[in-house]
PyMOL Python script that loads the backbone (N, CA, C, O; Angstrom):
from pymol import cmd

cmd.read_pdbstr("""\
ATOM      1  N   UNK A   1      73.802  13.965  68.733  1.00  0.00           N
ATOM      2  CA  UNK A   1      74.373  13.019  67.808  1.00  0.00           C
ATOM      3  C   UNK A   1      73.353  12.707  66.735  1.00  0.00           C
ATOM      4  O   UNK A   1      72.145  12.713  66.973  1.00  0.00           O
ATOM      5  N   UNK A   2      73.854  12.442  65.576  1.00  0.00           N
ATOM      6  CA  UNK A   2      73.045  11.823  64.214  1.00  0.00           C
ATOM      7  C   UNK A   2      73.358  10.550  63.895  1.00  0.00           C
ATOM      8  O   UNK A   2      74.574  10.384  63.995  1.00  0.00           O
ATOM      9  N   UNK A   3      72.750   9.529  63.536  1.00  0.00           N
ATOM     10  CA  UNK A   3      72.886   8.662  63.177  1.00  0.00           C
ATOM     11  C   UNK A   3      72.440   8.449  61.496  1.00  0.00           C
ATOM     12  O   UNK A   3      71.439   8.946  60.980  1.00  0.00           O
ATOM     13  N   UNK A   4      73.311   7.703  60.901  1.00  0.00           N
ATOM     14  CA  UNK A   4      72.678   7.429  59.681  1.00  0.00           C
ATOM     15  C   UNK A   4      73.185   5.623  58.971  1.00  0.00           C
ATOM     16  O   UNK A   4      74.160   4.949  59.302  1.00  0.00           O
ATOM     17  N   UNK A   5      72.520   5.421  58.344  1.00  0.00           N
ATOM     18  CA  UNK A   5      72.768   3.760  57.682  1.00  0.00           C
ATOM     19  C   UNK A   5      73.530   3.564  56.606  1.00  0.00           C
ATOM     20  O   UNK A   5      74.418   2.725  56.455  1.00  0.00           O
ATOM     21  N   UNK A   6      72.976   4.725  55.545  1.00  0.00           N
ATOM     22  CA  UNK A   6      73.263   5.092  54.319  1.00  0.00           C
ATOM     23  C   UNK A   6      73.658   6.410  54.184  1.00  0.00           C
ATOM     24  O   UNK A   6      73.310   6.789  53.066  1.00  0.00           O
ATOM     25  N   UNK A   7      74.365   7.513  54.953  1.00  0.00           N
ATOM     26  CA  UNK A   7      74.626   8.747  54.797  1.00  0.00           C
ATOM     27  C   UNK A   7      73.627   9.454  54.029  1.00  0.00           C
ATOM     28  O   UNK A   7      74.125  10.428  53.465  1.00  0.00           O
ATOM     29  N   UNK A   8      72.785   9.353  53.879  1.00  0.00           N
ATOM     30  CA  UNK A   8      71.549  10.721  53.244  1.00  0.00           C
ATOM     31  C   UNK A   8      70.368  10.780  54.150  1.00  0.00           C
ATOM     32  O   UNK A   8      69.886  11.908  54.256  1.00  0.00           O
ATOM     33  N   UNK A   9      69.765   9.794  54.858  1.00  0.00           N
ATOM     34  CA  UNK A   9      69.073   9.816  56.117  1.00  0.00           C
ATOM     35  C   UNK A   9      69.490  10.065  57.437  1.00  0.00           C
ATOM     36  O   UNK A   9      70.050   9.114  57.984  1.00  0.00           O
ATOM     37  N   UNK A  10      69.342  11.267  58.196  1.00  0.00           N
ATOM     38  CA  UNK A  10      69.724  11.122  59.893  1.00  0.00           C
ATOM     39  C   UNK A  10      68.703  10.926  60.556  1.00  0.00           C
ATOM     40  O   UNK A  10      67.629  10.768  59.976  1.00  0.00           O
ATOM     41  N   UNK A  11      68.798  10.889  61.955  1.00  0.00           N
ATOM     42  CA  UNK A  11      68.249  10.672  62.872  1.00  0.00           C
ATOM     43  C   UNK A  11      68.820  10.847  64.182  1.00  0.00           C
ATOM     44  O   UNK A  11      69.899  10.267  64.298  1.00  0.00           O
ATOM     45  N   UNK A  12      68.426  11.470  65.207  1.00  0.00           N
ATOM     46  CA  UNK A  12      69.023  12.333  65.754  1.00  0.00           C
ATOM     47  C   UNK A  12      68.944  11.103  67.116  1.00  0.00           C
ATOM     48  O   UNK A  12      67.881  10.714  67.600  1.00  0.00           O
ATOM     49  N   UNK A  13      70.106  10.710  67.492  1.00  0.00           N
ATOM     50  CA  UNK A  13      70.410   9.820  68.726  1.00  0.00           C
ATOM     51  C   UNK A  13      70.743  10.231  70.147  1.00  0.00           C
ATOM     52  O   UNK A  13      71.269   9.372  70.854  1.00  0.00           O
ATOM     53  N   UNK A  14      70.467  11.634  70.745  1.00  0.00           N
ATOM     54  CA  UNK A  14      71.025  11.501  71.731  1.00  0.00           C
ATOM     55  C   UNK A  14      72.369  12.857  71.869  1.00  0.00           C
ATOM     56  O   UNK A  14      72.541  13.579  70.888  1.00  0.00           O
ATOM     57  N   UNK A  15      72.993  13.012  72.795  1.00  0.00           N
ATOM     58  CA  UNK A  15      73.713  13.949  73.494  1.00  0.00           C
ATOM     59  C   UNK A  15      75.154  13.021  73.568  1.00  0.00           C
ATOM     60  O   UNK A  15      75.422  12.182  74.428  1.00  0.00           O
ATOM     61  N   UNK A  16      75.991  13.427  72.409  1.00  0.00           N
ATOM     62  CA  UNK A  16      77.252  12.305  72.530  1.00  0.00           C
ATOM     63  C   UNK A  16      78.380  12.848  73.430  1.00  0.00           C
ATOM     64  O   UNK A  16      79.462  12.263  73.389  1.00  0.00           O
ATOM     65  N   UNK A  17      78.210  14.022  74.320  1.00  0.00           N
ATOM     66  CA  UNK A  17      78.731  14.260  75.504  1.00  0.00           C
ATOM     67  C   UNK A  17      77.956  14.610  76.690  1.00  0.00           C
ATOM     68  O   UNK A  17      78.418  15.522  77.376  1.00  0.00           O
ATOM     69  N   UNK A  18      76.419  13.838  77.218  1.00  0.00           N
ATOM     70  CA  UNK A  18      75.711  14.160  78.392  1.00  0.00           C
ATOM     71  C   UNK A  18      76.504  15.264  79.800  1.00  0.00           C
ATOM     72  O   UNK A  18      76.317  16.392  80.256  1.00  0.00           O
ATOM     73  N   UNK A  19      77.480  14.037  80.067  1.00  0.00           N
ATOM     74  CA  UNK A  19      78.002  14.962  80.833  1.00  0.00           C
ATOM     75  C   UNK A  19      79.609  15.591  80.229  1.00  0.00           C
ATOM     76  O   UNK A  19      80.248  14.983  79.370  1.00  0.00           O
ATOM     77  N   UNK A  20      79.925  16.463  80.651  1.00  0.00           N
ATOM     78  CA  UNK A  20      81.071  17.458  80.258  1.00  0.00           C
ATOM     79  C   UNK A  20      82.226  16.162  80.573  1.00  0.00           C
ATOM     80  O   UNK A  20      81.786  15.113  81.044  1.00  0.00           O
ATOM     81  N   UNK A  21      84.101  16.340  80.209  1.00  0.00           N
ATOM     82  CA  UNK A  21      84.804  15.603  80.891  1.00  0.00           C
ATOM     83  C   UNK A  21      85.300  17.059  81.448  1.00  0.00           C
ATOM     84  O   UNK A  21      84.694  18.063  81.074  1.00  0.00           O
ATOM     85  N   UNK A  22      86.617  17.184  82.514  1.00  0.00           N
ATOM     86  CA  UNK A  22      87.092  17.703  82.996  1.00  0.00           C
ATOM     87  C   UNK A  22      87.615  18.880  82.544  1.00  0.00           C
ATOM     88  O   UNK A  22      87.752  19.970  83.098  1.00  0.00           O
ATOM     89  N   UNK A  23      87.902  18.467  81.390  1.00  0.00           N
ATOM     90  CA  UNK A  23      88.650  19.675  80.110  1.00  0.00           C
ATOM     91  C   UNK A  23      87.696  20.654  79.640  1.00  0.00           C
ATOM     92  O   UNK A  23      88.311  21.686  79.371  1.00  0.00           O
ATOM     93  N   UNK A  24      86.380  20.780  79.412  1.00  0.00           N
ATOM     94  CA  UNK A  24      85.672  21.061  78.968  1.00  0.00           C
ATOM     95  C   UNK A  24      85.186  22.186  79.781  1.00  0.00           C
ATOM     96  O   UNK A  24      85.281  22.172  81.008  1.00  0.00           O
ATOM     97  N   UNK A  25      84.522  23.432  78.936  1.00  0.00           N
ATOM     98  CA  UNK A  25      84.243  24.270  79.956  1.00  0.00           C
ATOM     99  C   UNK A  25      82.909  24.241  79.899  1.00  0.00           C
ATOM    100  O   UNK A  25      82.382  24.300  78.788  1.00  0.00           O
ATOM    101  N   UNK A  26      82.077  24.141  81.115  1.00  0.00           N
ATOM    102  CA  UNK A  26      80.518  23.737  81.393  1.00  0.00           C
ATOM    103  C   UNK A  26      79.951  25.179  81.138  1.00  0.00           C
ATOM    104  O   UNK A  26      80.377  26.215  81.650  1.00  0.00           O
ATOM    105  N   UNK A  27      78.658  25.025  80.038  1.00  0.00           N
ATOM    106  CA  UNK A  27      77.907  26.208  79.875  1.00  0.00           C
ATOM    107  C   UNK A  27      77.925  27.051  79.345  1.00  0.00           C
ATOM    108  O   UNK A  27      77.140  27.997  79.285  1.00  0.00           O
ATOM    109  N   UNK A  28      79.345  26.725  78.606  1.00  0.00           N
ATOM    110  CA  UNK A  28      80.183  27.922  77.399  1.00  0.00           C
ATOM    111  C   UNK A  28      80.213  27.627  75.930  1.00  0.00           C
ATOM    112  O   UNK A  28      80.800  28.322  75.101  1.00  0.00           O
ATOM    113  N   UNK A  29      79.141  25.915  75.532  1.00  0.00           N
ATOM    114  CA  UNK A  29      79.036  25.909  74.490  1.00  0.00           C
ATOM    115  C   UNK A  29      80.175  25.563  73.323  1.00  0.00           C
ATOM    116  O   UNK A  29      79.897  25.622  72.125  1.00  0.00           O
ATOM    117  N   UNK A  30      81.757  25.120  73.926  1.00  0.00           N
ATOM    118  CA  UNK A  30      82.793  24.939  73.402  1.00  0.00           C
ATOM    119  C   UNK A  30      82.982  23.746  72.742  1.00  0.00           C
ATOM    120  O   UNK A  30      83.412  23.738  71.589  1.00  0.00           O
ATOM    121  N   UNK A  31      82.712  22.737  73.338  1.00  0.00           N
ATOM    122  CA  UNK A  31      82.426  21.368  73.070  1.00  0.00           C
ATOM    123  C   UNK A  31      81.920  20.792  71.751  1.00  0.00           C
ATOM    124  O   UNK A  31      80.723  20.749  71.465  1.00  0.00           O
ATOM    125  N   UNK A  32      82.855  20.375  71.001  1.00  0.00           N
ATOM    126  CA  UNK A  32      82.637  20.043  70.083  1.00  0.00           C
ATOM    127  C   UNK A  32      82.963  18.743  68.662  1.00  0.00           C
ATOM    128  O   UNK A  32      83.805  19.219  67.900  1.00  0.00           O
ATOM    129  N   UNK A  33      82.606  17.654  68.311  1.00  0.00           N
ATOM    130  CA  UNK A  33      83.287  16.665  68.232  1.00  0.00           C
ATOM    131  C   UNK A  33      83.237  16.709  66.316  1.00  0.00           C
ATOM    132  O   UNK A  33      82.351  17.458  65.906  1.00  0.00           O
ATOM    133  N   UNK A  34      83.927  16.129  65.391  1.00  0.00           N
ATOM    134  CA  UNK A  34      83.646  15.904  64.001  1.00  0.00           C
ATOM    135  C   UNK A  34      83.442  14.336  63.819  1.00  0.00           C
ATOM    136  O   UNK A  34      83.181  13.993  62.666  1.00  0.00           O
ATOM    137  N   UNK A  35      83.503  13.554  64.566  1.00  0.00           N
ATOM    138  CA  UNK A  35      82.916  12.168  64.226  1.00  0.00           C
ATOM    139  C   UNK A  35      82.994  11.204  65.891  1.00  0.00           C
ATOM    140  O   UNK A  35      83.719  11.437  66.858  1.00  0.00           O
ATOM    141  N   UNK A  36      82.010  10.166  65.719  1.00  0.00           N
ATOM    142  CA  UNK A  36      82.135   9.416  66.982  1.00  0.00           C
ATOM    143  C   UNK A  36      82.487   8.028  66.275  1.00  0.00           C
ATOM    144  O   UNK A  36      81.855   7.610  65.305  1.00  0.00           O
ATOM    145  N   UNK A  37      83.328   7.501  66.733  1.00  0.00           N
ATOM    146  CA  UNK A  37      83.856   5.635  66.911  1.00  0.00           C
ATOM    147  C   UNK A  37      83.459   5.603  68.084  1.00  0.00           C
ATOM    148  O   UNK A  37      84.085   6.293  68.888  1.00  0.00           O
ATOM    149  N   UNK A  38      82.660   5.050  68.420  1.00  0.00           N
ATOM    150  CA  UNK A  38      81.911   4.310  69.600  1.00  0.00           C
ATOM    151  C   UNK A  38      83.308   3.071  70.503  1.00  0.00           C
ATOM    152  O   UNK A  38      83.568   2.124  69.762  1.00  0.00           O
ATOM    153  N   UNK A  39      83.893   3.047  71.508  1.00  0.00           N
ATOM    154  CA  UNK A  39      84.355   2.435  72.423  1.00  0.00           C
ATOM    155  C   UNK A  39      83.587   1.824  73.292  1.00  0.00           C
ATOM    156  O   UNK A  39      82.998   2.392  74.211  1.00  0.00           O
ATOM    157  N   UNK A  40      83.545   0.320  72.983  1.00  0.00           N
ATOM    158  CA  UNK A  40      82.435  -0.496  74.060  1.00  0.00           C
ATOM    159  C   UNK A  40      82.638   0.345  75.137  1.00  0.00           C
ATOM    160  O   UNK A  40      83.829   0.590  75.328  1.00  0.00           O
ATOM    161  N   UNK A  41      81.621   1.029  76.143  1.00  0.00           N
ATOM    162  CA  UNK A  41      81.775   1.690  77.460  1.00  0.00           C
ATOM    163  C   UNK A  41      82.319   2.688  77.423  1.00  0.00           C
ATOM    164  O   UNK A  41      82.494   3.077  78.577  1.00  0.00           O
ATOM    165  N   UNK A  42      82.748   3.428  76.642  1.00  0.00           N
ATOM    166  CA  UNK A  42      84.100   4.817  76.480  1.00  0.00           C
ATOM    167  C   UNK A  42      83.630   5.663  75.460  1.00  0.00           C
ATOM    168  O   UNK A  42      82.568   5.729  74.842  1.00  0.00           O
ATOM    169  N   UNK A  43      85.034   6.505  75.429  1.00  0.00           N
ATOM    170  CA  UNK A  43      84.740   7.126  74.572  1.00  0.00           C
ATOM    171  C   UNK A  43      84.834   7.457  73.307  1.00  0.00           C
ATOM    172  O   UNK A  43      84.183   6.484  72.929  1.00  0.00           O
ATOM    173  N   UNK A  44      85.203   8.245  71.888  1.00  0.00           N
ATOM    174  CA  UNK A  44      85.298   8.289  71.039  1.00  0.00           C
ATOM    175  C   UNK A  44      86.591   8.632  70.149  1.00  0.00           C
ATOM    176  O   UNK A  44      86.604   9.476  69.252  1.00  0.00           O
ATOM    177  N   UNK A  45      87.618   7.875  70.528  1.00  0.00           N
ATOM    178  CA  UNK A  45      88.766   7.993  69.639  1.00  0.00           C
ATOM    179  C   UNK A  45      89.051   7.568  68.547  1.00  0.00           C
ATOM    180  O   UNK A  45      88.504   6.553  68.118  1.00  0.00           O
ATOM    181  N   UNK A  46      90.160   8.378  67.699  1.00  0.00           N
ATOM    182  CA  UNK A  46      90.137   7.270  66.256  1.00  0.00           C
ATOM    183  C   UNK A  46      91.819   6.855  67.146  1.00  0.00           C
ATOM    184  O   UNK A  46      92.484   7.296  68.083  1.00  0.00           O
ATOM    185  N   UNK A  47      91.883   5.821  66.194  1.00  0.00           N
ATOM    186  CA  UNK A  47      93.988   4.921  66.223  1.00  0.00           C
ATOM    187  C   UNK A  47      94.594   5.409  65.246  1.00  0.00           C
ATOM    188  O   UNK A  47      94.203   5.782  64.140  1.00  0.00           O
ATOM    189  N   UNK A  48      96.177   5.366  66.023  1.00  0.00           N
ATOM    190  CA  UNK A  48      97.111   5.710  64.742  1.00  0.00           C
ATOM    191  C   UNK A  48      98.051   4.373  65.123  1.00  0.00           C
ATOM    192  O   UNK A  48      98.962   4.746  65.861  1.00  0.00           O
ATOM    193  N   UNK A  49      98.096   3.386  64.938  1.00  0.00           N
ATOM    194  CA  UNK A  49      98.949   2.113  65.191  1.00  0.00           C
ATOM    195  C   UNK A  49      98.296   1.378  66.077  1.00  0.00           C
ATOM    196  O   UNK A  49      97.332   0.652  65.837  1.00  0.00           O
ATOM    197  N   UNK A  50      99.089   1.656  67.655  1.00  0.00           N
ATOM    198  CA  UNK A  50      98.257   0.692  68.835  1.00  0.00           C
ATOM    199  C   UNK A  50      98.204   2.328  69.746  1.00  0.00           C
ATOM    200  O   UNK A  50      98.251   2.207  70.970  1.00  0.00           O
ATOM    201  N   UNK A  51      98.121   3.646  69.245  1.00  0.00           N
ATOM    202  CA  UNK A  51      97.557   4.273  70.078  1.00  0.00           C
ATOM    203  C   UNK A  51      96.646   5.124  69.725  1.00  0.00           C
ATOM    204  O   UNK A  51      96.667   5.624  68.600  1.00  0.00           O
ATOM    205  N   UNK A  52      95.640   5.442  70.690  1.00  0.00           N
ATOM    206  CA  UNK A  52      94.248   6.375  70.210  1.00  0.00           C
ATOM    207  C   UNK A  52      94.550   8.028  70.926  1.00  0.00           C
ATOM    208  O   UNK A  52      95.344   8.494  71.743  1.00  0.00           O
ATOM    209  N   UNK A  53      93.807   8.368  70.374  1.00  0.00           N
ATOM    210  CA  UNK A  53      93.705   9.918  70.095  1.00  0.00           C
ATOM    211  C   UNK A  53      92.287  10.394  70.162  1.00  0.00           C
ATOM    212  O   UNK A  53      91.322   9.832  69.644  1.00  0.00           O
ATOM    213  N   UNK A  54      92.278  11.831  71.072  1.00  0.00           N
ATOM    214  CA  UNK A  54      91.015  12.435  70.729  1.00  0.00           C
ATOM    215  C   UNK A  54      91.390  13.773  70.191  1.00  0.00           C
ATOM    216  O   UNK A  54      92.285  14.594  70.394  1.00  0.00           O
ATOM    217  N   UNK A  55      90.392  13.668  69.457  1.00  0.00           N
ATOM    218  CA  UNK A  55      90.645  15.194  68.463  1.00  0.00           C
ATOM    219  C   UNK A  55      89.438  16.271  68.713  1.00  0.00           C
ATOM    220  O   UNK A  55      88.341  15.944  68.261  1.00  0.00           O
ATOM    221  N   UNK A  56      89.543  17.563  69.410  1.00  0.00           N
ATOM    222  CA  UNK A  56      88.577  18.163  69.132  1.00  0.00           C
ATOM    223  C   UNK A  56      88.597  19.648  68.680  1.00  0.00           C
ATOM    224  O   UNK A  56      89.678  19.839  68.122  1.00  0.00           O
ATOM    225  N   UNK A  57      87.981  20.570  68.690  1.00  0.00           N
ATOM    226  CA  UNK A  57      87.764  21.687  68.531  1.00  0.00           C
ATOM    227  C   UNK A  57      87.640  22.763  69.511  1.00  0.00           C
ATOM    228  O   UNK A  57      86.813  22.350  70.323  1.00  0.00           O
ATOM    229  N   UNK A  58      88.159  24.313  69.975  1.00  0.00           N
ATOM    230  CA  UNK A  58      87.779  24.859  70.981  1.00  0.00           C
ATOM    231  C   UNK A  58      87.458  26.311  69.988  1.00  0.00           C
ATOM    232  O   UNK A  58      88.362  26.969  69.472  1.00  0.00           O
ATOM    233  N   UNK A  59      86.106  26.604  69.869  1.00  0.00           N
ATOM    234  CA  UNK A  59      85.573  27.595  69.199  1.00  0.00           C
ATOM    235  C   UNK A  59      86.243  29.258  68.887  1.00  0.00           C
ATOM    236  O   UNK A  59      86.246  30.104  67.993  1.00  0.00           O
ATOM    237  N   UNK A  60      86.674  29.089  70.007  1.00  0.00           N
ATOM    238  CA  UNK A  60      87.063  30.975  70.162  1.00  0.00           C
ATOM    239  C   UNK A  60      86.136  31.460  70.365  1.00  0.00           C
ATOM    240  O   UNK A  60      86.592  32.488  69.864  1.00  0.00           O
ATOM    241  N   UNK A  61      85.188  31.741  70.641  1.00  0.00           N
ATOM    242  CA  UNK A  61      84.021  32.689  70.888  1.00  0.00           C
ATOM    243  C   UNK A  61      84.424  33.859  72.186  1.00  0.00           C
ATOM    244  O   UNK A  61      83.658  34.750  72.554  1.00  0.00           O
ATOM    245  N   UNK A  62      85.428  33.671  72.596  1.00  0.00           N
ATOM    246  CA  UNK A  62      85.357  34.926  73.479  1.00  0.00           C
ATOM    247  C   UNK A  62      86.243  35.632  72.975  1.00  0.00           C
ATOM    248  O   UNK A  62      87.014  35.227  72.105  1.00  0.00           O
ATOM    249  N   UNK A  63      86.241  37.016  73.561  1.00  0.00           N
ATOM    250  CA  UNK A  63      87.291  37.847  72.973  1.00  0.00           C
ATOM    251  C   UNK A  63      89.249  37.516  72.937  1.00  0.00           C
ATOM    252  O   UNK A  63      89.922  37.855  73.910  1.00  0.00           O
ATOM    253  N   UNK A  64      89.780  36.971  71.938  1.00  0.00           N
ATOM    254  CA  UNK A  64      91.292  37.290  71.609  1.00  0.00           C
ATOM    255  C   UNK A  64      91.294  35.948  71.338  1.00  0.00           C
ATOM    256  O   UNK A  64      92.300  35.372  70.926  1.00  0.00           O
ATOM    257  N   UNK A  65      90.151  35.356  71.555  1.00  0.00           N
ATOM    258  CA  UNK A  65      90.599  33.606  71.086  1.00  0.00           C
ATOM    259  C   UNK A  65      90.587  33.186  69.672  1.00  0.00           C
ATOM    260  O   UNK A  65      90.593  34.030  68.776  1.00  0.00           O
ATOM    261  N   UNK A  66      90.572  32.026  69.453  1.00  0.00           N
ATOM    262  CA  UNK A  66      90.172  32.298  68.095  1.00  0.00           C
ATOM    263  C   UNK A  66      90.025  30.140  67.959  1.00  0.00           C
ATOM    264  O   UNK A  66      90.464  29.342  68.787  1.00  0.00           O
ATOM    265  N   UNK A  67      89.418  29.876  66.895  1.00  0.00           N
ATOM    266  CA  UNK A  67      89.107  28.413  66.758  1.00  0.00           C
ATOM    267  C   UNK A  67      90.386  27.600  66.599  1.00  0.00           C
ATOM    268  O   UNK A  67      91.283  27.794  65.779  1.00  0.00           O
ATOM    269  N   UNK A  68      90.324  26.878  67.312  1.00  0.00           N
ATOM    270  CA  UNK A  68      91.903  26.081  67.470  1.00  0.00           C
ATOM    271  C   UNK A  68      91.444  24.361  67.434  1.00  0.00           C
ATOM    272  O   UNK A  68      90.744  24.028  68.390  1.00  0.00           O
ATOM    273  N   UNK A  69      91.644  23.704  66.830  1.00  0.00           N
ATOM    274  CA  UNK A  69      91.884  22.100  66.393  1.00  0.00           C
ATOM    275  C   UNK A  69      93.135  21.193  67.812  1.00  0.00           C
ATOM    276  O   UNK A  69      94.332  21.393  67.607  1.00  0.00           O
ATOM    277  N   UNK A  70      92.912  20.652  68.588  1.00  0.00           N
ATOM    278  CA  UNK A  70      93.594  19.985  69.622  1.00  0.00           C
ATOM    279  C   UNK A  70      93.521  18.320  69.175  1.00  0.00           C
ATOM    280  O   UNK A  70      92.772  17.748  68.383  1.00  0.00           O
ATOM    281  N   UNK A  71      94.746  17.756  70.124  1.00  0.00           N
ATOM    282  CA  UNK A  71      94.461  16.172  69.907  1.00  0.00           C
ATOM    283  C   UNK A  71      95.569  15.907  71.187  1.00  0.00           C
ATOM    284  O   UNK A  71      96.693  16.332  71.452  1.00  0.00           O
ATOM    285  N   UNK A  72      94.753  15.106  71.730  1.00  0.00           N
ATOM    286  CA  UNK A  72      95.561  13.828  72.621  1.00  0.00           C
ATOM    287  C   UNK A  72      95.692  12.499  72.692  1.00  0.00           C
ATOM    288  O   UNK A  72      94.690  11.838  72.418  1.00  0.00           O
ATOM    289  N   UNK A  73      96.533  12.020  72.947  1.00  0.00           N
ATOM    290  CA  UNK A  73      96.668  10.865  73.661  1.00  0.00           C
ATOM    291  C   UNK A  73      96.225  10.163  74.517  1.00  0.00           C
ATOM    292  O   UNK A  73      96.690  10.288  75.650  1.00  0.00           O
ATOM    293  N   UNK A  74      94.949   8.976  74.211  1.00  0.00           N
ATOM    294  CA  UNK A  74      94.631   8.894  75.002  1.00  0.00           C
ATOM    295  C   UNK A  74      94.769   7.133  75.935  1.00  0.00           C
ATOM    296  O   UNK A  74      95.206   6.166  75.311  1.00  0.00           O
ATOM    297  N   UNK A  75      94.455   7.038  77.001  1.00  0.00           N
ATOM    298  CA  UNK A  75      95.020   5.743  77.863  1.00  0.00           C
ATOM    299  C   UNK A  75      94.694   4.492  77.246  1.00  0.00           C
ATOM    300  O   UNK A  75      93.946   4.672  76.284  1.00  0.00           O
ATOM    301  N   UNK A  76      94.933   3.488  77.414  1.00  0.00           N
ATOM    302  CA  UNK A  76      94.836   2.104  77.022  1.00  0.00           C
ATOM    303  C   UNK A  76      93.105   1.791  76.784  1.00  0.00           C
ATOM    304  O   UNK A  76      92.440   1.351  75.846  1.00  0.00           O
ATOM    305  N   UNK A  77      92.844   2.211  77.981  1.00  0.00           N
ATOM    306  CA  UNK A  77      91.149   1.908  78.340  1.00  0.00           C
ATOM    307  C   UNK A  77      90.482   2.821  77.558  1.00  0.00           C
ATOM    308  O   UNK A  77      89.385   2.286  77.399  1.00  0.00           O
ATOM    309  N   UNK A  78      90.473   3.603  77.122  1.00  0.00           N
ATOM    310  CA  UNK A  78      89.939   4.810  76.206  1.00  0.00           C
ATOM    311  C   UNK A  78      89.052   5.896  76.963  1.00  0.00           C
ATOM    312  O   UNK A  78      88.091   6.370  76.358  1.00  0.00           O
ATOM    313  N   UNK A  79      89.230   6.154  77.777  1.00  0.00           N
ATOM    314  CA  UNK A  79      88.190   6.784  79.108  1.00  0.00           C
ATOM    315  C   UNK A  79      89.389   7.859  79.734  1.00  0.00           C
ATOM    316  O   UNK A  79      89.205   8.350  80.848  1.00  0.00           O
ATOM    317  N   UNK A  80      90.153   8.062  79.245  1.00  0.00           N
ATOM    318  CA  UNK A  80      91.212   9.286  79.868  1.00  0.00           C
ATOM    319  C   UNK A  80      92.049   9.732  79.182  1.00  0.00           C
ATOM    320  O   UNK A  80      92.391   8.929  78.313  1.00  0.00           O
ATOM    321  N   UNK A  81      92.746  10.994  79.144  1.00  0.00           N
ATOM    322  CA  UNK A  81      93.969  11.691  78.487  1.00  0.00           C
ATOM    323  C   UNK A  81      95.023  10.878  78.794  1.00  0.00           C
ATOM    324  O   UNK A  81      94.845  10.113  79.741  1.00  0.00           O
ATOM    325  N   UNK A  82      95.993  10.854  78.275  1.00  0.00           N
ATOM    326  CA  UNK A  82      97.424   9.933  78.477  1.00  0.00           C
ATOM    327  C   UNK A  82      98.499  11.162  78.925  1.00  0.00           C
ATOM    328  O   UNK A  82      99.415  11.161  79.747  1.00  0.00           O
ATOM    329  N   UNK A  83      98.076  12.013  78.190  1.00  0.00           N
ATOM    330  CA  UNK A  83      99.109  12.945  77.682  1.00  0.00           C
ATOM    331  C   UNK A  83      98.472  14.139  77.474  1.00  0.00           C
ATOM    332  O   UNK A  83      97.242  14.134  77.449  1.00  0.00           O
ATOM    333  N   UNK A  84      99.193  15.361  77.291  1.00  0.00           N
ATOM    334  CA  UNK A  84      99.002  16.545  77.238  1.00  0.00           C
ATOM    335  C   UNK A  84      97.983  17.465  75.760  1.00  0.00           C
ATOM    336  O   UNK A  84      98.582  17.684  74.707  1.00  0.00           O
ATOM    337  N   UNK A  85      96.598  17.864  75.905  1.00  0.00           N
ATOM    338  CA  UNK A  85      96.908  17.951  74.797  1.00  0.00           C
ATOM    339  C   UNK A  85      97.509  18.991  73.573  1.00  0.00           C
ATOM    340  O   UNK A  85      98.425  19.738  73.917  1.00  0.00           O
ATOM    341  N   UNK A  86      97.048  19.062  72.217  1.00  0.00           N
ATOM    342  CA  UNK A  86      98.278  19.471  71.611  1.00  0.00           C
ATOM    343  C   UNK A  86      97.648  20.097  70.348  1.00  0.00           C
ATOM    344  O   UNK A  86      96.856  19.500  69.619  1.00  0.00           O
ATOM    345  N   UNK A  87      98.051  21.273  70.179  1.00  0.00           N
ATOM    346  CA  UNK A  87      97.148  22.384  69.244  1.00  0.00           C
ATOM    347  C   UNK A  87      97.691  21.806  67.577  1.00  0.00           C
ATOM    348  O   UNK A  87      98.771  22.030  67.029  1.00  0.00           O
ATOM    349  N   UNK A  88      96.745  21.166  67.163  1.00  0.00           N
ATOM    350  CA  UNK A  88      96.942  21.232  65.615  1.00  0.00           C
ATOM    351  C   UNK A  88      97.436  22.189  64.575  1.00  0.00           C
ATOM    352  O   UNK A  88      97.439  21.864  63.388  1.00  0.00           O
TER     353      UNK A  88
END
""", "prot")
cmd.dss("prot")
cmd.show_as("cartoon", "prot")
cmd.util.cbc("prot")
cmd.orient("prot")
């Protein structure tokens, strides 16, 4: 993770997924986020009304795949999928 105050300075904060969640494939480098909103205790969704969403990326790097944009639904508490997720 980068942090910045004023967008022209970073500073590098840390591992904004330490450990993998369930979805994620461990060791394959797939994992990948375009911004963090910090959730007191949770994780990083943006809102579209009164429900949140995670949006991420799955690279393609192996053979026949190719880079694909996903988003879910995620629970009240912000710490789980709600729902299935869903190829952009």
């Amino acid at each position: 993770m980068l942090r910045s105050t004023e967008m022209r300075t970073w500073q590098a904060v840390g591992n904004a997924l330490p450990t993998l969640p369930r979805w994620a494939a461990s060791g394959q480098l797939l994992t990948w986020a375009l911004a963090i909103n910090p959730v007191a205790g949770g994780t990083s969704p943006y809102t579209a009304g009164t429900n949140r969403y995670l949006t991420w990326k799955s690279e393609g790097i192996r053979a026949g795949n190719v880079p694909t944009l996903w988003a879910a639904r995620m629970s009240a508490d912000g710490r789980s999928l709600a729902g299935p997720a869903v190829e952009l």
